[in-house]
C-alpha positions as CSV (number, residue, x, y, z in Angstrom):
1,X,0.0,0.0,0.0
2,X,2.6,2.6,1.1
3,X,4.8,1.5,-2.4
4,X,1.4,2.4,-4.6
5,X,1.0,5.6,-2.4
6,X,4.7,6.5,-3.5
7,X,3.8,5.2,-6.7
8,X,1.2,7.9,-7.0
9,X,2.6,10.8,-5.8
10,X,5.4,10.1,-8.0
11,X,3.5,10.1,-10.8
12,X,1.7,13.4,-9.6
13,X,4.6,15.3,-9.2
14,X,5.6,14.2,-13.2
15,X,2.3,15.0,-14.0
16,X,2.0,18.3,-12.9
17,X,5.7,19.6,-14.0
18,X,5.1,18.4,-17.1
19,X,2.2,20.8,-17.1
20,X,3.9,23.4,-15.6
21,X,6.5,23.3,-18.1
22,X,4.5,23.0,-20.9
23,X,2.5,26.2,-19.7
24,X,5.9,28.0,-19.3
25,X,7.5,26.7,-22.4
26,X,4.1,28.3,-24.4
27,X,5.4,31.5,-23.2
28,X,8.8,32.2,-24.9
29,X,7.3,30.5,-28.1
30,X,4.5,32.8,-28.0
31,X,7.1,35.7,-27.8
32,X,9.2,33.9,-30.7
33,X,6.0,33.4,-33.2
34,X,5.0,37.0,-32.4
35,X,8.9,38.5,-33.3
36,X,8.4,35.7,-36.5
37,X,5.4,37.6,-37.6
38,X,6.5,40.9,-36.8
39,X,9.8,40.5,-38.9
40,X,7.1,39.3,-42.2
41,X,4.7,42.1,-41.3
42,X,7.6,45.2,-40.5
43,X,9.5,43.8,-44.2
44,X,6.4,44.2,-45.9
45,X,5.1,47.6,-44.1
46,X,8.7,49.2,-44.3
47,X,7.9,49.3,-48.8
48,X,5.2,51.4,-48.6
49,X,6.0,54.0,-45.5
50,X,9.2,55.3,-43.5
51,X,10.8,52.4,-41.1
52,X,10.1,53.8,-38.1
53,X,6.5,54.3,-38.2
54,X,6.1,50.8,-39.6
55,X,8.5,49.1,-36.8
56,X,5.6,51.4,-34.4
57,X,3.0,50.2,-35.8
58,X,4.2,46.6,-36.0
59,X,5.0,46.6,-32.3
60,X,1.1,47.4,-32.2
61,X,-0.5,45.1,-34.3
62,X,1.5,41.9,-32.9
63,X,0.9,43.4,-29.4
64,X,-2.8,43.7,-29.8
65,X,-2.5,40.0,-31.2
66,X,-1.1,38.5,-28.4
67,X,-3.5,40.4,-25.8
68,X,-6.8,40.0,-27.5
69,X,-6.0,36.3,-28.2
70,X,-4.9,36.2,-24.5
71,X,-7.8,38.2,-22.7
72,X,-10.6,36.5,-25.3
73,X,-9.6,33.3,-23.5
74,X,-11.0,34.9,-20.5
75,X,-13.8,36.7,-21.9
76,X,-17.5,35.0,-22.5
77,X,-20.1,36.3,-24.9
78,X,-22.9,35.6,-22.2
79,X,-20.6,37.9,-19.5
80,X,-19.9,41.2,-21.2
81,X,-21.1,40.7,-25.3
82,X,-19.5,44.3,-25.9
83,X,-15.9,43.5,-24.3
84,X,-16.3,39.9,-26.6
85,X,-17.0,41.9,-29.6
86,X,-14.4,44.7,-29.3
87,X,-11.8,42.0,-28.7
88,X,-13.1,40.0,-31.7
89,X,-13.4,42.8,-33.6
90,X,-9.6,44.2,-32.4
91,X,-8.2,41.0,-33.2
92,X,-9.5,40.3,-36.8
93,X,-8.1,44.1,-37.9
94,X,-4.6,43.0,-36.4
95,X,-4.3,39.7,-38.4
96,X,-6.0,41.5,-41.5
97,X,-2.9,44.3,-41.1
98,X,-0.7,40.9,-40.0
99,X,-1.3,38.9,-42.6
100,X,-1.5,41.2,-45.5
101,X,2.0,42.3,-45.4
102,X,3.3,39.5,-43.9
103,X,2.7,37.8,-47.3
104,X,4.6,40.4,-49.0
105,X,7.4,38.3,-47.8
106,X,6.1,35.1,-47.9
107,X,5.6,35.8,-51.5
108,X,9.3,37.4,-52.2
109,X,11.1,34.1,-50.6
110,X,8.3,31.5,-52.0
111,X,8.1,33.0,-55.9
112,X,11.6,34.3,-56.2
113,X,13.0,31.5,-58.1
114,X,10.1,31.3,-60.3
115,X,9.9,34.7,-61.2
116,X,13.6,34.6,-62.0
117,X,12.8,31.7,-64.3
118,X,9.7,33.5,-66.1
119,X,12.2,36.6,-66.4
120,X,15.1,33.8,-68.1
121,X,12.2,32.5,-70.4
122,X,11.2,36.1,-71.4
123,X,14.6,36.8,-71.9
124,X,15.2,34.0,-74.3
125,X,12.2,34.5,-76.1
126,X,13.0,38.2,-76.7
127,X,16.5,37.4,-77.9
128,X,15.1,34.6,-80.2
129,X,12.6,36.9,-81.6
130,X,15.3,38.9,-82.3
131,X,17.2,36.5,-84.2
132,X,14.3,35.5,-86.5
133,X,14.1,38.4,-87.6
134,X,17.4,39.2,-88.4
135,X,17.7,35.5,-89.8
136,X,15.1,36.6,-92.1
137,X,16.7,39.6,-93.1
138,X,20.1,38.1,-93.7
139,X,17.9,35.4,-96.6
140,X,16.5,38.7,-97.9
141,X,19.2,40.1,-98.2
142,X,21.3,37.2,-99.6
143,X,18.6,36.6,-102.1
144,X,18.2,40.2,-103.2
145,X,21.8,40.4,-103.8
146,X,22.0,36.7,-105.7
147,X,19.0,38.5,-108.0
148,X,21.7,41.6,-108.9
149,X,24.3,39.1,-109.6
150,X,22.7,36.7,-111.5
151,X,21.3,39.4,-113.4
152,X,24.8,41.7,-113.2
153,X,26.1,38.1,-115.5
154,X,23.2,37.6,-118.0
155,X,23.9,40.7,-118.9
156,X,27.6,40.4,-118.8
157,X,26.7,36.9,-121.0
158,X,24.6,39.0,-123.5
159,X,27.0,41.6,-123.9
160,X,29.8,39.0,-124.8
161,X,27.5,37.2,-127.5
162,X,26.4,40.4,-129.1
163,X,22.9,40.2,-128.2
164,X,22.5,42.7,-125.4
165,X,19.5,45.1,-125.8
166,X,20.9,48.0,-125.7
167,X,23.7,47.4,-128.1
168,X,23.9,49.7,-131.3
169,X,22.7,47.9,-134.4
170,X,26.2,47.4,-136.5
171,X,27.8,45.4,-133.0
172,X,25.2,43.5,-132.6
173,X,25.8,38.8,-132.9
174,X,29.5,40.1,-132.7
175,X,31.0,37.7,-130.6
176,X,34.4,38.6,-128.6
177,X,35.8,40.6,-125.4
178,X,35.0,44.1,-126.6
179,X,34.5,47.7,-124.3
180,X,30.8,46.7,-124.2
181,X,31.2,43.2,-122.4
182,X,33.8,44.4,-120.1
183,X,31.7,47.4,-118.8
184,X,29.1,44.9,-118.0
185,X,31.8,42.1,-116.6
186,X,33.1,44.9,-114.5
187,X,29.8,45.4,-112.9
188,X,29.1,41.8,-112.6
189,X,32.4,41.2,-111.1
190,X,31.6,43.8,-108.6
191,X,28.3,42.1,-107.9
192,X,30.1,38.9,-107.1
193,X,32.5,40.5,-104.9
194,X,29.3,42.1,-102.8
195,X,27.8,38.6,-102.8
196,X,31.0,36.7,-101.4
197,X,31.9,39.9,-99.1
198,X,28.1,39.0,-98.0
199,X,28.1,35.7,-97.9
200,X,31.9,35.7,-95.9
201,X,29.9,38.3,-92.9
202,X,27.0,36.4,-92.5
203,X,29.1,33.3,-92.1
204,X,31.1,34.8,-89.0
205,X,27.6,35.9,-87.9
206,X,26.1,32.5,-87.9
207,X,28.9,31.3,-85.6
208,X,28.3,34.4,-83.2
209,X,24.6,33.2,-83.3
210,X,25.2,29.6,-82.5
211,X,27.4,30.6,-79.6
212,X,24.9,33.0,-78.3
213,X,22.4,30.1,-78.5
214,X,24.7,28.0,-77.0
215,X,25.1,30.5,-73.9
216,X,21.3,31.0,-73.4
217,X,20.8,27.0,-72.8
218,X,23.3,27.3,-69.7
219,X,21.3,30.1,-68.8
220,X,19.0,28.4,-65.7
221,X,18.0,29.2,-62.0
222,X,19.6,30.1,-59.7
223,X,21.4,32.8,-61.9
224,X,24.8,32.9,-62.0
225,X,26.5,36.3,-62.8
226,X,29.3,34.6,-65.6
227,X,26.4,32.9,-67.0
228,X,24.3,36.1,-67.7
229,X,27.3,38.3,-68.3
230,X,27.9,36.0,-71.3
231,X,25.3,36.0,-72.5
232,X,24.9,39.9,-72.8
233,X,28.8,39.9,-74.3
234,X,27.2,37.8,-77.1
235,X,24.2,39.5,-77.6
236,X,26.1,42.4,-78.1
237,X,28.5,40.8,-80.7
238,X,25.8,39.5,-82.5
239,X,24.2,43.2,-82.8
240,X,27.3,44.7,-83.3
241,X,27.8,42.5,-86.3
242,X,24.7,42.9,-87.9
243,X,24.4,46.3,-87.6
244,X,28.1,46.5,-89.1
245,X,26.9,44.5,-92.2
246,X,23.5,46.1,-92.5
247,X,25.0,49.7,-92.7
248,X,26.9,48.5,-95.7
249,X,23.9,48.4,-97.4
250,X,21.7,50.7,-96.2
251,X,19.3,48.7,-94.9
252,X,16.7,49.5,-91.7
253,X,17.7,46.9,-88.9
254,X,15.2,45.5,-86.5
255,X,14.4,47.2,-83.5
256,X,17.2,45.3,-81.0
257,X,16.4,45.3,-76.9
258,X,18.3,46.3,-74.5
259,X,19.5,44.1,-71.9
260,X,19.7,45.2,-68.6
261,X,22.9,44.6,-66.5
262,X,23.6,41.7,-63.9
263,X,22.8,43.9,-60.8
264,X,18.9,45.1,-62.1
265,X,18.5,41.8,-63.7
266,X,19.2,39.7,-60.0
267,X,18.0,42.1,-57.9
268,X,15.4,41.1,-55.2
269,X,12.0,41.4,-56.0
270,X,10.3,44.4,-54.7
271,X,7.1,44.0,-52.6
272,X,4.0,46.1,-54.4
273,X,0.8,45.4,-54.5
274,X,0.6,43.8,-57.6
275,X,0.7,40.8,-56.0
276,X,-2.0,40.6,-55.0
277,X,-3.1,40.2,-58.6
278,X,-0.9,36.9,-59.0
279,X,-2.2,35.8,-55.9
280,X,-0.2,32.9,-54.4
281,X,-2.1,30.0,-51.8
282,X,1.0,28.7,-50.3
283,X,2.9,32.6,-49.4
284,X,-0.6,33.3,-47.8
285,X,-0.8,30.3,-45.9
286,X,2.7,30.6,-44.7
287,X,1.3,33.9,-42.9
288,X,-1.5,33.2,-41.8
289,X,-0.6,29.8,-40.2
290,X,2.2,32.3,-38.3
291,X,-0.4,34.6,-36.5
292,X,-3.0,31.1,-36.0
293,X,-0.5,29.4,-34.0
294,X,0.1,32.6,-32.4
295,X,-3.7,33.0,-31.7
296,X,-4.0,29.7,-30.7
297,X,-1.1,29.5,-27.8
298,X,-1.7,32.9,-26.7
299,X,-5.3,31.9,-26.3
300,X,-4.4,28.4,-24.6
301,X,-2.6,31.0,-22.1
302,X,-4.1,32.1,-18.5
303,X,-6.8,35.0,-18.7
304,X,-4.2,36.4,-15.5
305,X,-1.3,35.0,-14.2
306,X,-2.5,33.6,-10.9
307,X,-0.7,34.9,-7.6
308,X,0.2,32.6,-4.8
309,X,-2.4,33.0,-2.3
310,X,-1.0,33.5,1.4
311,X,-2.1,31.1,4.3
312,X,-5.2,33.2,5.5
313,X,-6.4,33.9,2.1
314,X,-6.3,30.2,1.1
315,X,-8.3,29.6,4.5
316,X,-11.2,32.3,3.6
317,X,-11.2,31.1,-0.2
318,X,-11.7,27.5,1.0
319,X,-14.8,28.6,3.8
320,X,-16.7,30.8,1.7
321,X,-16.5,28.2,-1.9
322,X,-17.9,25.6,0.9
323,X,-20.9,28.4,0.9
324,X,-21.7,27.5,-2.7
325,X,-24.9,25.5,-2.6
326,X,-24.9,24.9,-6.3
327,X,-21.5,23.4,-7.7
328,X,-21.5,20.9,-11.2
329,X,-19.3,19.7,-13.8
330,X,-20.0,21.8,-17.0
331,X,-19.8,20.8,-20.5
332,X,-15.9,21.9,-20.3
333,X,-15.0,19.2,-17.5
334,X,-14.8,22.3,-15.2
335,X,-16.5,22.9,-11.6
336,X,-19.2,25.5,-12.2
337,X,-20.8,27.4,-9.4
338,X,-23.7,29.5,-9.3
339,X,-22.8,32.5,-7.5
340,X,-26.3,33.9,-7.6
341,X,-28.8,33.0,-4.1
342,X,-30.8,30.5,-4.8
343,X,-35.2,30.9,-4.2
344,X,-34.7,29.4,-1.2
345,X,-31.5,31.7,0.1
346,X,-33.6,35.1,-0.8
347,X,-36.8,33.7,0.8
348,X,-34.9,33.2,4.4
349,X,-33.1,36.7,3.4
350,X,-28.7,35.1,3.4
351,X,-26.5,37.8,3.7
352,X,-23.7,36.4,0.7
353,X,-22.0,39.0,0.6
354,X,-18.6,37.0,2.0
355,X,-19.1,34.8,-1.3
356,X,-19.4,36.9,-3.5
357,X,-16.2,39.2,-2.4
358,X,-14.4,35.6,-2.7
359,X,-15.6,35.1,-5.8
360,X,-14.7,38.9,-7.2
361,X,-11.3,38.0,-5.1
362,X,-10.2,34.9,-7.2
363,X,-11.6,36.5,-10.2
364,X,-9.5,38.7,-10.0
365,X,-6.4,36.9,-9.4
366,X,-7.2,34.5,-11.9
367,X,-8.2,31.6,-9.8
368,X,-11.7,31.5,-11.6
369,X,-13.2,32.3,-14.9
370,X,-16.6,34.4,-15.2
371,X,-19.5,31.9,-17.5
372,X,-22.0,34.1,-17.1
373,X,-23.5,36.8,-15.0
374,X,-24.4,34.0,-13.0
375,X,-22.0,31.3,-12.9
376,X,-18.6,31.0,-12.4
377,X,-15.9,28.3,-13.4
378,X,-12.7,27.1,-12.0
379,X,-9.7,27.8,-13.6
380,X,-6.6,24.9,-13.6
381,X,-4.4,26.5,-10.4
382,X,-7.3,26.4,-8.3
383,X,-7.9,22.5,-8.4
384,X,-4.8,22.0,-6.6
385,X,-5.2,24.8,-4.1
386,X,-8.4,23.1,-3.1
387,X,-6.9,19.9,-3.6
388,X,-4.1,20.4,-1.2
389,X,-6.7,22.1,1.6
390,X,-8.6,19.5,1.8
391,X,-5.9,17.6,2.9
392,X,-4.0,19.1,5.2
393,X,-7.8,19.7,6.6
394,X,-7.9,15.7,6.6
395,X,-4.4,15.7,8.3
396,X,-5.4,18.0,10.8
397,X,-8.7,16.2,12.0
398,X,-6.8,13.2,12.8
399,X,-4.6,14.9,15.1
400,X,-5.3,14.8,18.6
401,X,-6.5,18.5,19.8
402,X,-4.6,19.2,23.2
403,X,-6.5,22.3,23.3
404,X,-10.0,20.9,22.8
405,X,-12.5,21.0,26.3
406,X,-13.3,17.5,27.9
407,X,-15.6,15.5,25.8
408,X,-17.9,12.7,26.8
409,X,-17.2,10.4,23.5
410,X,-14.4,9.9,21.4
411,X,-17.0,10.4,18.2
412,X,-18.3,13.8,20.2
413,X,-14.4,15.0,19.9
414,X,-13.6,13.8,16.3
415,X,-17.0,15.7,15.1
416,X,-16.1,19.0,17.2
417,X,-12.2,18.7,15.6
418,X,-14.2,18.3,12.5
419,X,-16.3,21.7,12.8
420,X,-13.4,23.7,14.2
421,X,-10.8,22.4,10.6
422,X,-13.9,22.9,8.7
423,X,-14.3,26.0,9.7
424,X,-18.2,25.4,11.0
């Protein structure tokens, strides 16, 4: 028997540090969910107004968090509707403010990759449009100048046989290497010149086009600077060279892009509210499961931080809850008592005024929680207050009262012990 009693108390004593460190240990993790969420919402706040009045109004927002959450625990619909609804109300705003900026940075870390990799595939479908098109120009151009010297050597060809239109009459079906045909060589041989001069350009330009091509496929997330960098070196060959051969010409070039450099390219994106039009689940969620778990603990937390009660006020706390005629477990597993008089009380006109100062009393310190304008509940630290007076009230009725007046029976002492631990 005396090894189960050990047993027991044993297991008590795990039992209620366990508790007690669990209610301690929700505390600093409050604190560090709160600082969590006010980083997010102070990152996001500090884009759109000076830094200082967004760390202020941070501060504010998580602060009102924490404190409605925590005082909402304490608060019943039934006891004081308006107090329920301005903390209701005060606590919505300050996760609307939390969470809507808070995202802002949700959304930077979350979508920063994938917005650089939608800004590498608009940057390598801009380039290639840009090369179609000068692709197409360079067969245009090779074409058009083909068509000059093709016709730059049937004219040549005509010339030499004699049969040029615009020969005079007594020249004409004379065959040979005369003034006429060499005017018209000359300006074929010109024409062929252009053409291989052409052809030679847009050669060294294909090879400046593959290795461009050949840049943009190494060109993935996460960035890297020598990556881009060569890229735009390229680029800028390839334009370079075009422009060199189209000026030769005198032909319009296409409208080229510019790129930007590494350092605007890379940089971080910048919170606006335009994100809100690509609207993301997973940043949102990220915030608004920050402030819930905040909510949650900081609700799970003591309406007030319960004082130790000194020896005479444990003693007048324990006689005047005894005065409670009506005491029940509640739909919470919680000892209710009614705190009102009952029919009977008013009829035969009890003065509860003792009661109900206890009651106001442990409110107060925190030792009960208010139902209702009429009932009252017990809060966790008083179950073992009440717990541990009822034994040391058992202890003290078994001992022997030296002070006690002569009694007839030993059942006539015990019950007058009783009456005097009791406090009847």
């Amino acid at each position: 028997m005396n090894s189960q009693s050990y047993l027991g108390n044993v297991l008590n004593s795990v039992q209620r540090g366990f508790v007690g460190l669990m209610r301690a240990w929700t505390i600093p993790i409050v604190l560090l969910l709160s600082f969590a969420s006010g980083y997010t919402t102070f990152f996001g706040m500090k884009q759109f107004i000076t830094d200082w009045i967004a760390l202020i109004i941070t501060i504010a927002v998580q602060s009102i968090i924490v404190i409605a959450a925590y005082e909402l625990a304490g608060s019943r619909w039934k006891a004081n509707r308006i107090r329920f609804l301005f903390l209701s109300l005060s606590l919505l705003v300050a996760v609307s403010v939390s969470v809507s900026f808070s995202y802002f940075k949700f959304f930077q870390i979350s979508e920063t990759e994938s917005i650089q990799g939608e800004q590498i595939t608009r940057l390598k479908k801009d380039i290639g449009a840009y090369l179609v098109s000068i692709l197409d120009m360079k067969s245009k151009m090779l074409s058009t100048q083909k068509e000059k010297t093709d016709a730059a050597g049937a004219e040549a060809r005509s010339a030499y046989l004699g049969q040029h239109p615009t020969q005079v009459s007594r020249f004409r079906n004379q065959v040979g290497d005369g003034p006429f045909y060499r005017q018209f060589n000359k300006v074929y041989q010109r024409e062929q010149r252009q053409l291989e001069k052409l052809e030679q350009s847009f050669s060294v330009l294909s090879q400046e086009i593959r290795a461009l091509r050949t840049s943009l496929n190494t060109l993935e997330t996460p960035l890297q600077q020598t990556a881009y960098k060569d890229v735009v070196t390229k680029f800028q060959a390839v334009q370079v060279s075009f422009d060199s051969i189209t000026s030769d010409y005198g032909v319009s070039v296409p409208q080229a892009f510019t790129l930007l450099p590494y350092s605007r390219f890379s940089q971080a994106l910048k919170p606006s509210f335009s994100m809100w039009d690509s609207f993301a689940w997973f940043p949102f969620f990220c915030a608004a499961m920050v402030d819930f778990f905040t909510i949650i603990l900081s609700y799970r937390l003591e309406y007030t931080a319960p004082a130790r009660l000194s020896r005479d006020e444990e003693d007048m706390v324990y006689r005047c809850l005894r005065q409670f005629p009506d005491i029940r477990v509640n739909h919470r597993d919680e000892l209710e008592l009614v705190i009102t008089r009952s029919q009977l009380e008013r009829s035969r006109r009890v003065s509860d005024w003792s009661r109900v100062f206890a009651t106001a009393f442990l409110l107060k310190r925190g030792y009960l929680r208010k139902v209702d304008d009429d009932k009252v509940e017990f809060s966790s630290d008083l179950y073992p207050l009440v717990a541990s007076r009822l034994g040391r009230a058992e202890r003290e009725m078994k001992l022997p009262d030296v002070d006690a007046p002569a009694v007839n029976t030993p059942d006539q002492g015990q019950i007058e012990r009783k009456a005097v631990v009791y406090g009847k």
